[in-house]
C-alpha positions in Angstrom: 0.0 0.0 0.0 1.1 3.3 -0.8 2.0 5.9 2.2 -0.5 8.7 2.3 0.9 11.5 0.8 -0.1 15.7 1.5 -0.3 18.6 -0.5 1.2 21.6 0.3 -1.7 23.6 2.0 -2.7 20.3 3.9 1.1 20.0 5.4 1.3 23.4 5.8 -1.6 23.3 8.1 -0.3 20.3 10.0 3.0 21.8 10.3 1.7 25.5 11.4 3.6 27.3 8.8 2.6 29.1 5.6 2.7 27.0 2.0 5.0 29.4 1.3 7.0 28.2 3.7 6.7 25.2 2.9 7.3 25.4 -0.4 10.1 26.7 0.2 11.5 24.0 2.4 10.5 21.7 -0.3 13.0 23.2 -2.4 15.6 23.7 -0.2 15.4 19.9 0.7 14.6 21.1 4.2 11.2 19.0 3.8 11.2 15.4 2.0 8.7 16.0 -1.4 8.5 15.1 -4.8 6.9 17.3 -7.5 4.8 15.7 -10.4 6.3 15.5 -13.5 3.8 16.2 -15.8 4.1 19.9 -16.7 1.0 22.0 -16.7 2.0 25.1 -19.3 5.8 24.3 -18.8 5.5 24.2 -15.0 6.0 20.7 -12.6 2.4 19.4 -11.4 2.0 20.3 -7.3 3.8 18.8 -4.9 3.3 15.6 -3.0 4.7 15.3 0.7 4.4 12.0 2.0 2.5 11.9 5.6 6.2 10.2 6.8 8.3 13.2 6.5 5.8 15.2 8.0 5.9 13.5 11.1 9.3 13.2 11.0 9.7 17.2 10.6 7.4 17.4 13.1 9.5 15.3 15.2 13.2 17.4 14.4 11.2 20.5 15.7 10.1 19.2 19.0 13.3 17.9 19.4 15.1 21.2 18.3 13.0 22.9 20.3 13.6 20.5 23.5 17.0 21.4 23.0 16.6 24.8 22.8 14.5 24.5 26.2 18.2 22.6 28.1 20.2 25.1 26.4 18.6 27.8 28.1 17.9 26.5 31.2 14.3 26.2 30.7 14.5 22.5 30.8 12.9 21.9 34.2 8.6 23.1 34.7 7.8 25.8 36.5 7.3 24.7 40.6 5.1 27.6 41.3 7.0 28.3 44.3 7.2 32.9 44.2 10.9 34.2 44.8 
């Protein structure tokens, strides 16, 4: 069976970002995609973003951002104990 694949509005929405933005990771091979390659008036058919590197994306930000947290010092939850 095929993976499920997105379109660029559909992972942009996922993802919280623009489709700009994501076409723009697309190209920059920042975001796994494939474009069709039948041309419509000399331009590639829309993309096609398989579900997988979405949720794998999704899974480099969390982590980057869990790193980001440790890095500065934000790494343990608030103990609601004033100062």
């Amino acid at each position: 069976m095929d993976e499920h694949n997105y379109g660029v509005d559909e992972a942009a929405r996922i993802l919280g970002l623009s489709p700009a933005r994501v076409r723009q990771m697309l190209r920059s091979g920042e975001l796994d995609g494939e474009r069709r390659q039948e041309r419509i008036e000399g331009v590639l058919g829309p993309w096609r973003i398989p579900a997988g590197a979405v949720k794998a994306f999704q899974e480099r930000r969390d982590a980057g951002e869990a790193t980001a947290d440790i890095l500065s010092g934000a790494s343990e939850p608030p103990s609601g104990e004033a100062t």
